[in-house]
C-alpha positions as CSV (number, residue, x, y, z in Angstrom):
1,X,-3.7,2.4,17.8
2,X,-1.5,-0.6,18.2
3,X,1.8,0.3,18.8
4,X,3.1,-2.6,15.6
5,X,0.6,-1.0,13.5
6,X,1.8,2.6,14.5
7,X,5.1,1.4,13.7
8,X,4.5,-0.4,10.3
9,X,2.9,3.1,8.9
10,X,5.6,5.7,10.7
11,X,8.3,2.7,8.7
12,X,5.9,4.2,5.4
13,X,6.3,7.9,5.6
14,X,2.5,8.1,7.3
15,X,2.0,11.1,10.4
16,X,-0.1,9.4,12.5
17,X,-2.2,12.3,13.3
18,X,-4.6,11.9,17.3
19,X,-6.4,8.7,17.7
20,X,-7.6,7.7,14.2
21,X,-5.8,10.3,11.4
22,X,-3.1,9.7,9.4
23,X,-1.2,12.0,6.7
24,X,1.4,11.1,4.3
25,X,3.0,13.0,1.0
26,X,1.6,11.7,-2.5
27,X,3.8,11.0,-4.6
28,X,2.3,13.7,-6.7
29,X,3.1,16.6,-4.7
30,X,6.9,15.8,-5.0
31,X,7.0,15.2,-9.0
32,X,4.9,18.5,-9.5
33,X,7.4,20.1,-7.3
34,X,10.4,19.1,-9.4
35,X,7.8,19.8,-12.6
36,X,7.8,15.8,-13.4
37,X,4.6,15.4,-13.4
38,X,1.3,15.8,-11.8
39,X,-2.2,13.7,-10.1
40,X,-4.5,13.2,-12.7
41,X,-7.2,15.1,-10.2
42,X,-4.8,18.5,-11.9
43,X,-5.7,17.3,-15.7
44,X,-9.7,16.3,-14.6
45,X,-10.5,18.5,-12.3
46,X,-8.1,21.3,-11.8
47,X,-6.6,20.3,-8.1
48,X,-3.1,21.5,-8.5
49,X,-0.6,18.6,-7.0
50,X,2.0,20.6,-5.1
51,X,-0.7,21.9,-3.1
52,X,-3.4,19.0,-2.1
53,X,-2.4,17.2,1.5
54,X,-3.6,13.4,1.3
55,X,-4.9,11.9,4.2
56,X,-7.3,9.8,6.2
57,X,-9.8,10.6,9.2
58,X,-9.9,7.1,9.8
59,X,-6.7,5.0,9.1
60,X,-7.5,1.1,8.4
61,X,-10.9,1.3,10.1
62,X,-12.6,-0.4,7.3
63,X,-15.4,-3.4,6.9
64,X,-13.8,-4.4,3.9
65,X,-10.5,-5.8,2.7
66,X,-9.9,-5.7,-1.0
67,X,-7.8,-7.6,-2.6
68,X,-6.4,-4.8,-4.4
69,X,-6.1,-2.5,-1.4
70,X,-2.7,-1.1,-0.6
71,X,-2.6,-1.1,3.4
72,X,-1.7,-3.9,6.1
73,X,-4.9,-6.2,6.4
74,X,-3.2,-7.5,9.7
75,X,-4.2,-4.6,11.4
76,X,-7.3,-4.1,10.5
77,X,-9.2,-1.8,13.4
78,X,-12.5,-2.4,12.8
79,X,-15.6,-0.2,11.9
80,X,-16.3,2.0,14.9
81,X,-13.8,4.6,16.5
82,X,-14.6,4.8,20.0
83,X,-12.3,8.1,20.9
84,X,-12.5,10.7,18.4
85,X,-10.7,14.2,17.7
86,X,-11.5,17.4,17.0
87,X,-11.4,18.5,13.0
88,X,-9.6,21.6,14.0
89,X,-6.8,19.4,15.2
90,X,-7.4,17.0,12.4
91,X,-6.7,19.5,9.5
92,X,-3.8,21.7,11.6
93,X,-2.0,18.5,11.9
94,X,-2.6,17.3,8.7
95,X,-1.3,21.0,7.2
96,X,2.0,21.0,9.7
97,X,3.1,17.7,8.7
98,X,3.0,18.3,5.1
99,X,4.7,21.4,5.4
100,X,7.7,19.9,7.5
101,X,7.4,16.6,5.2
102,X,8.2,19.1,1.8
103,X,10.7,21.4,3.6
104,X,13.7,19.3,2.5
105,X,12.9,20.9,-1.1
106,X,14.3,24.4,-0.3
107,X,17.2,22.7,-0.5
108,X,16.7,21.2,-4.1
109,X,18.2,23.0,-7.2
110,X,15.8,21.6,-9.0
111,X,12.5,22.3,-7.8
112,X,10.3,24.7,-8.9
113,X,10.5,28.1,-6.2
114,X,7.0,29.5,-7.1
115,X,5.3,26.0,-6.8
116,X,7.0,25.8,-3.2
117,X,6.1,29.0,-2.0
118,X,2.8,28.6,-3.3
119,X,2.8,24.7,-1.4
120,X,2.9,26.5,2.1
121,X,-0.7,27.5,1.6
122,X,-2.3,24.0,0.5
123,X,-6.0,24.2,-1.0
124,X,-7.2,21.0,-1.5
125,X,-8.1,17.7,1.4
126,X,-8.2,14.4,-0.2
127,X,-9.6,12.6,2.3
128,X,-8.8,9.1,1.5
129,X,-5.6,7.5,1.9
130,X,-5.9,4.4,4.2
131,X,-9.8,3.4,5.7
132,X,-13.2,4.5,5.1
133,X,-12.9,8.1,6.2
134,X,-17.0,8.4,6.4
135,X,-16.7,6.6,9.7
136,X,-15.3,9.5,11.2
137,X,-18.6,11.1,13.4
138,X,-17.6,14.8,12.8
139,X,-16.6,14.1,9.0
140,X,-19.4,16.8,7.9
141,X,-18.0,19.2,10.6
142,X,-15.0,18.8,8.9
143,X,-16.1,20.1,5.5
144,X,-17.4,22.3,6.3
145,X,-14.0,24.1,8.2
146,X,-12.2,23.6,4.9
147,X,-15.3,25.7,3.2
148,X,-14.6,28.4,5.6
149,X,-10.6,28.3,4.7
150,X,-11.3,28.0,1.1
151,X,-10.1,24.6,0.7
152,X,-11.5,22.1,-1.0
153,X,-12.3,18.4,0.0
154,X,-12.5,15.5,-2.0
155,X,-14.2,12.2,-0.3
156,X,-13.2,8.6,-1.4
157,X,-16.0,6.5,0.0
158,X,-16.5,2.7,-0.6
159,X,-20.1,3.1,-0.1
160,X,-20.6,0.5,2.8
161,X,-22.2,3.6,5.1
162,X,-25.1,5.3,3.4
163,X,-26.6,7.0,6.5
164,X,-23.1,8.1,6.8
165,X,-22.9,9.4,2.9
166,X,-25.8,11.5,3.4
167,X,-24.8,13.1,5.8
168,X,-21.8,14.9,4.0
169,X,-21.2,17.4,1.6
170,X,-17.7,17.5,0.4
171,X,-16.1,19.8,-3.4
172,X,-16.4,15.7,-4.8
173,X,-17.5,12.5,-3.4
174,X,-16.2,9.4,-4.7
175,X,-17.7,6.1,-4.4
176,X,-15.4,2.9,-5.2
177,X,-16.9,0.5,-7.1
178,X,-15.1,-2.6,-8.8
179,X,-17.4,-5.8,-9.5
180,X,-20.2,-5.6,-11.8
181,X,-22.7,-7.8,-10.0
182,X,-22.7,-9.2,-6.3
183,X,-20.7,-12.5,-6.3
184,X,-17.6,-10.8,-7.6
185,X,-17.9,-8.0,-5.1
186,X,-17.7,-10.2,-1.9
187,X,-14.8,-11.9,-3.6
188,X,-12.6,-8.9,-4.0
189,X,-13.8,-6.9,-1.5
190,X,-13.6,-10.2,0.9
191,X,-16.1,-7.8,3.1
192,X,-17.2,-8.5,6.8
193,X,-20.6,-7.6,5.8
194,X,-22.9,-9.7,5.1
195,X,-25.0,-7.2,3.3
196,X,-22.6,-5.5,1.3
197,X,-23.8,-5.4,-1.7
198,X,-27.3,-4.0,-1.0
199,X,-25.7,-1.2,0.8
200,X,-23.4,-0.6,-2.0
201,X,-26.5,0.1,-4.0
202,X,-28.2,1.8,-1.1
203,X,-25.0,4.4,-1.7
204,X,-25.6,4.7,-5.3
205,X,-29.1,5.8,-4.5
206,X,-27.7,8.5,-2.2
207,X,-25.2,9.6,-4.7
208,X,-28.0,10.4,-7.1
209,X,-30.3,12.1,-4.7
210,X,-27.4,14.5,-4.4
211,X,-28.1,15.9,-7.5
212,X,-26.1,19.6,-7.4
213,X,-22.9,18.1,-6.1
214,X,-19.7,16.9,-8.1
215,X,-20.4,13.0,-7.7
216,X,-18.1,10.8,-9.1
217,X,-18.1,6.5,-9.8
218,X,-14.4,5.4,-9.2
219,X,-14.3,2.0,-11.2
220,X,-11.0,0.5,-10.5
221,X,-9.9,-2.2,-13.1
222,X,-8.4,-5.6,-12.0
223,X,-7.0,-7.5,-15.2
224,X,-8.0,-10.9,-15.4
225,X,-10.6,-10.5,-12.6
226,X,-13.0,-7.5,-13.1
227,X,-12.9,-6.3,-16.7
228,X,-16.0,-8.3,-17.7
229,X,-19.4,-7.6,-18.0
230,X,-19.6,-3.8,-18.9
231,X,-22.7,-3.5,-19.6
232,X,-23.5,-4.1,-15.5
233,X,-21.2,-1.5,-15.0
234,X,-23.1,1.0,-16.9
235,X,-26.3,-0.4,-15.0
236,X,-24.3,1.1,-11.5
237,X,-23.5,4.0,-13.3
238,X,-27.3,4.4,-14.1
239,X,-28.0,3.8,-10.8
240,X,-26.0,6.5,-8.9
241,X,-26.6,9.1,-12.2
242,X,-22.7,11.1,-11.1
243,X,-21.5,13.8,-12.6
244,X,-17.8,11.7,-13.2
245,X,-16.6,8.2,-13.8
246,X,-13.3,7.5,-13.3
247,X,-12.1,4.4,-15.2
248,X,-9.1,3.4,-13.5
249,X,-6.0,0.5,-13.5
250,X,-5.3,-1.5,-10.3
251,X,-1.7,-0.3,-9.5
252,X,0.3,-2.8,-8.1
253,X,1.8,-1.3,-5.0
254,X,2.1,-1.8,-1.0
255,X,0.4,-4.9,0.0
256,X,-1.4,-5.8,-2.7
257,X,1.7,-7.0,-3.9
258,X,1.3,-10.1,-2.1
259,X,-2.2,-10.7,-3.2
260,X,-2.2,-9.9,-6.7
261,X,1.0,-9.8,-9.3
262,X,2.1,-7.1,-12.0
263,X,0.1,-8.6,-14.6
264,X,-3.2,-7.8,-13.1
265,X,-2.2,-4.4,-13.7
266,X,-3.8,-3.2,-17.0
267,X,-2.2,-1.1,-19.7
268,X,-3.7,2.4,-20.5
269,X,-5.0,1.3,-23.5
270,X,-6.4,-1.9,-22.1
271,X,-8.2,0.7,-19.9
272,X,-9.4,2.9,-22.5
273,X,-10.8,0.3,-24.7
274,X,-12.6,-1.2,-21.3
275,X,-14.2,2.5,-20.5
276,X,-15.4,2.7,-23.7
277,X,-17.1,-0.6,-23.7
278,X,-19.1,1.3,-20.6
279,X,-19.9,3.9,-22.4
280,X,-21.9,2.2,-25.0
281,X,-23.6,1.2,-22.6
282,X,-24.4,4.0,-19.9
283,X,-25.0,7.0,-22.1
284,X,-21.6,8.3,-21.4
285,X,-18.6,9.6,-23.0
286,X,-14.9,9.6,-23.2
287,X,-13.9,13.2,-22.1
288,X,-10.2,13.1,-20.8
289,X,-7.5,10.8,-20.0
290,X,-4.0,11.1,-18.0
291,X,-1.9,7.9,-19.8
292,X,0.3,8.1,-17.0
293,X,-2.0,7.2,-14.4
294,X,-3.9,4.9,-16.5
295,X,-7.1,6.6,-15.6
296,X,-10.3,7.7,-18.3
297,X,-13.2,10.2,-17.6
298,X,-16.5,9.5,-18.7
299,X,-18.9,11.8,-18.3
300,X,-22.8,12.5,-20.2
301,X,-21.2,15.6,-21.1
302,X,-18.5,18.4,-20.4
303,X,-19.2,20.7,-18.4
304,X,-17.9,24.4,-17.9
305,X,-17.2,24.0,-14.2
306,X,-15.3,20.7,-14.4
307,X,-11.6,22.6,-13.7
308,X,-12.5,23.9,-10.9
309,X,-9.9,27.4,-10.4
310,X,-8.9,29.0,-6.8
C-alpha cells in the first residue's frame, strides 16, 4: 500500500489491517452505544449496531469508480492483490481494533453498560467498507471461520466478478446496482471495464441461482441522475429474483463531496415514492423503512426469518 494512501485513511479513523484490509467504526456502533440510534441492517434484518465490526478485505482495489463513492479515487490500487493474508489474521485484527477503537466509552456516563459489555463479543462482519471485497482469493475461507464462531457476514458486492460471486456463501450478499440500463451505468460507475455491464447482469444470474440464500438488490438513488426509469429497475430485480431490495438515498459524504453536491441527496419521502414506483413494477412490496437512513425494503413478501436472532 502506498505510504500517501496509508496515510490519507489512518487521517480517517481506518486500521489498516496486513497487505489489503482495512477496519474502521460505523458510525452506528457509537450512536447505539449512547442509545441514539441504530444501522438500519438492526430494523431490516436484526444485526444489532453496537456489535457488527465494518470492514474491507480489499481496501480501494476496485474496477470501478462511482461517482457517488465515498473513498479517494487517487489511489485507486487496481483489481488484483498480488500478496494476500490469512483470514484468521484478517478477522483477529479486524475484532482487536474495534475493541480498542470503542474502549474510550468506558469512560462515558452516558453510554449504555450492557450494550458495551455485550460489544466485546461482536457477531456480525460487514464486509464492505472501501473496494470490492470479492477480490480477496480466500473470501469464501473467510465465511466460512465466521460460521464456525457464530458470526455472521454480510457481503456488499458490485457485481463486476461473477466467477468470484459464486464462489461464496455469506448470512447476505448484496449486489450494488444504481443505473437502470447500460449508458447510465458506465457514466456513474466511470468503470475500467469495458464489459461492465454484461457482467453486472452475469451477477444477477448468479444471485438467482442462489436460490436458499438471503440475497439482496442494493439500489442506491442519485437525485437528478438515476431516479428515472423504474420500470428497468424492476426488470434487474426480475433478473436476480433476491430475497431483499434495499431502496436507498446517495448520502453525500467523504469524496463524493467533490463530485456530486447536497442536492443530489434525496429526501426519504422522495425515496419512498421512487421504491414504490419499482414495485409496481417488479411484483414487490413495501415492507419496512428506517426514515433516518433514507432506506425502503421491498420484498415479494415477509418472511418469518427476516430478523435474524443470535
Amino acid at each position: 500500500m502506498e505510504k500517501a494512501l496509508k496515510a490519507l485513511l489512518e487521517k480517517q479513523h481506518y486500521k489498516i489491517i496486513g497487505e489489503h484490509s482495512a477496519q474502521k467504526v460505523c458510525e452506528y456502533v457509537k450512536k447505539s452505544l449512547l442509545d441514539r440510534d441504530f444501522c438500519y441492517k438492526q430494523k431490516f434484518y436484526g444485526i444489532q449496531s453496537h456489535r457488527c465490526v465494518q470492514m474491507t478485505t480489499a481496501v480501494n482495489f476496485c474496477p470501478n469508480e462511482c461517482i457517488f463513492c465515498w473513498r479517494a479515487m487517487d489511489f485507486n490500487q487496481g483489481i488484483k492483490i498480488k500478496k494476500f493474508d490469512s483470514p484468521e489474521k484478517i478477522i483477529e485484527e479486524s475484532i482487536k481494533s474495534q475493541l480498542k477503537k470503542i474502549n474510550g466509552f468506558w469512560g462515558n456516563e452516558n453510554v449504555n453498560r450492557k450494550k458495551l459489555e455485550e460489544a466485546q463479543k461482536p457477531l456480525h462482519f460487514a464486509i464492505s467498507l472501501s473496494g470490492e471485497p470479492t477480490l480477496y482469493p480466500k473470501l469464501q475461507e473467510m465465511i466460512e471461520i465466521l460460521n464456525k464462531k457464530k458470526m455472521s457476514s454480510f457481503v456488499v458486492s458490485n457485481g463486476m466478478f461473477p466467477e468470484k460471486l459464486k464462489k461464496i456463501n455469506p448470512t447476505q450478499m448484496y449486489i450494488s446496482v444504481f443505473a437502470p440500463n447500460e449508458e447510465l451505468y458506465k457514466r456513474i460507475s466511470r468503470t475500467r471495464l469495458k464489459d461492465a455491464w454484461k457482467r453486472l447482469m452475469k451477477s444477477l444470474e448468479v444471485m438467482k441461482e442462489k436460490r436458499n440464500a438471503r440475497t439482496t438488490l442494493r439500489i442506491t438513488l442519485i437525485k437528478n441522475m438515476n431516479m428515472i426509469e423504474p420500470e428497468n429497475y424492476a426488470k434487474i430485480i426480475k433478473k436476480a429474483n433476491p430475497v431483499f431490495v434495499e431502496v436507498k438515498a446517495y448520502m453525500w459524504i467523504g469524496f463524493s463531496q467533490q463530485r456530486l453536491g447536497i442536492e443530489n441527496m434525496p429526501l426519504h419521502n422522495e425515496v419512498k415514492d421512487f421504491a414504490l414506483e419499482i414495485a409496481k413494477h417488479s411484483g414487490y412490496r413495501l415492507i419496512d423503512e428506517k426514515k433516518e437512513s433514507r432506506v425502503i425494503l421491498l420484498m415479494k413478501k415477509d418472511l418469518k426469518g427476516r430478523i435474524m436472532h443470535f
